[in-house]
N, C-alpha and C positions, 0 to 999 in steps of 0.2 A: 171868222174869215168873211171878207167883206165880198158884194157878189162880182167886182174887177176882178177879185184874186181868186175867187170860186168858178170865173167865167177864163181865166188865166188857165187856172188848172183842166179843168175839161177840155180845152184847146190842145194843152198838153199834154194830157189821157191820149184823146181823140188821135194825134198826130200821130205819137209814138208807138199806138196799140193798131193802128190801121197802115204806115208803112213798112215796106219788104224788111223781114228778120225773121231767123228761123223756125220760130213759131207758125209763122205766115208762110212762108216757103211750103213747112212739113202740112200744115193741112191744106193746100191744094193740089200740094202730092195726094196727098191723101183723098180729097174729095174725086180726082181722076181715077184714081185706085180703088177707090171703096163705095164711093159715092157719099151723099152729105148724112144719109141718117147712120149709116154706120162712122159715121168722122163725129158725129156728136160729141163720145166721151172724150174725144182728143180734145173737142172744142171747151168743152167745162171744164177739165183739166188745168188747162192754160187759165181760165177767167179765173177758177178760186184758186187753182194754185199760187197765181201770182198775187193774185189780191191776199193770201195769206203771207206768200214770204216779203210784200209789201209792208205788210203789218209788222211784221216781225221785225223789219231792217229800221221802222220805224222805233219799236220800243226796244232799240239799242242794239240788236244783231249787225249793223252796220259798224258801230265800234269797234268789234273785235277786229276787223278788219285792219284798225287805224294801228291797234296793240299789236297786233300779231300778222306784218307784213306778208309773211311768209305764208300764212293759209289764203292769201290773194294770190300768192304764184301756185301753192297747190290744186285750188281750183281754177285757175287758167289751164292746165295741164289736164285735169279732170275733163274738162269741158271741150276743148281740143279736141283730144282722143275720144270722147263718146262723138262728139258731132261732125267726127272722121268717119266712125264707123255708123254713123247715122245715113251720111253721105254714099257710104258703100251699098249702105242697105236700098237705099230709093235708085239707084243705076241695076240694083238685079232686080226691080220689081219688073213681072212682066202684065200683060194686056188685059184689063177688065173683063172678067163673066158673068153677063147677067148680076153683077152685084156681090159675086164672091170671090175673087183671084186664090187659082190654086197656090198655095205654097205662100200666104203674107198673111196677116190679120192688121186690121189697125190699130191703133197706138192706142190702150185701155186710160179710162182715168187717173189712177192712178200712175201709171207713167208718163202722164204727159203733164200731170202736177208737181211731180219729182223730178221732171226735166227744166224745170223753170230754175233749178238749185245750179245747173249748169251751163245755162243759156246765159252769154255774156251780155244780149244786149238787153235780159229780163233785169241782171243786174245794175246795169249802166241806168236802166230803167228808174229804177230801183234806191240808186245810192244819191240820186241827182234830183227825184222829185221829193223824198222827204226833207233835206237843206233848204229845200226852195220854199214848200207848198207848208209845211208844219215845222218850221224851224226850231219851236219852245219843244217841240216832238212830247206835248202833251196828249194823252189818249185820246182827249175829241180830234182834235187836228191830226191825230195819225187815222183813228179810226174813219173819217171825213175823206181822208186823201185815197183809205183802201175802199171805200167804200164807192167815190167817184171811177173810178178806174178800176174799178170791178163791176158797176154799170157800163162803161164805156167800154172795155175790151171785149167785150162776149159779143157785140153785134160787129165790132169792127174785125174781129178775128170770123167770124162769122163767113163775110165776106170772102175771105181766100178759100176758103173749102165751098162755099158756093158754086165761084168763078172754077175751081176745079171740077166742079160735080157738072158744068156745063159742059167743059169743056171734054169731057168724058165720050161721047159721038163721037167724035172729030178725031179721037184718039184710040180708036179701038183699032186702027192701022197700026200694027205691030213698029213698024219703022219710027212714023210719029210717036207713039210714047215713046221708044227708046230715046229717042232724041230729048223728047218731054225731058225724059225721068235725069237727063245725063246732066242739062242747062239745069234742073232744080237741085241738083246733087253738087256742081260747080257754080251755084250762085249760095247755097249753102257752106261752105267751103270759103267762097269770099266773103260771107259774113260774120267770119272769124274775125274778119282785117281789126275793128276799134279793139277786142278783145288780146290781139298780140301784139298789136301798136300802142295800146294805152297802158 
């Protein structure tokens, strides 16, 4: 990879791993909820989860898709219905304690690496940078592309749980978060839209 299409690709990382999508929604919920050191393992979760099922979509998990139509409508539906009920869950969180909200915990590693299996736009992510960035989708060029965007997402996701974990002051007014929690829960919701339109 020449460094136009190496400086191509990191542009591309960068964009798509640092604007609004669920990922980014859920940890600045989260960072207002929990604050940033407990949002951590949401935040690794997302960097290697994705940076693995990257990999993965690279050495061929991407075709099954092309063979078998029908397991792309099954996880649209999957993914739907969890990030409905993801949706429901961030409208009942209620008001930060010193760092612990009664009655939540945040999202563990492990499920916030397993949610990337059902996040449409980790997909879209996903299916459109390995065609582009490693098209012979030989191991260096997949492993290159997981590895670019596994540097690049962990500081760019980073950022939203930050901006949450500031904003956390401002939001211990019971009224503001609900409000918070309601727009992160309805903009979540709309970031279904490429998912059921595409």
């Amino acid at each position: 990879m020449d460094l136009h299409m190496l400086s191509a690709l990191t542009l591309y990382a960068l964009v798509s791993s640092i604007t609004p999508g669920p990922n980014n929604l859920m940890l600045m919920t989260s960072g207002v909820n929990f604050g940033f050191r407990r949002t951590l393992p949401h935040m690794l979760g997302i960097g290697i989860g994705f940076t693995v099922m990257l990999a993965l979509v690279g050495f061929g998990l991407g075709g099954i898709f092309a063979q078998f139509p029908q397991l792309e409508t099954a996880l649209k539906v999957v993914a739907v219905s969890y990030m409905l009920w993801l949706a429901w869950k961030i409208t009942q969180s209620s008001a930060p304690e010193g760092g612990a909200r009664a009655g939540g915990k945040p999202m563990t590693f492990l499920q916030a690496a397993a949610f990337q299996w059902v996040n449409p736009k980790a997909w879209i992510m996903a299916l459109s940078a390995i065609p582009i960035y490693a098209p012979g989708q030989s191991a260096a060029q997949v492993l290159l592309v997981a590895a670019i965007f596994g540097a690049v997402n962990l500081p760019s996701v980073s950022t939203w749980a930050l901006a949450g974990t500031l904003m956390r002051r401002w939001l211990q007014d019971p009224l503001r978060l609900k409000v918070f929690n309601w727009l992160m829960a309805g903009l979540l919701v709309l970031s279904l839209a490429p998912a059921l339109l595409g």
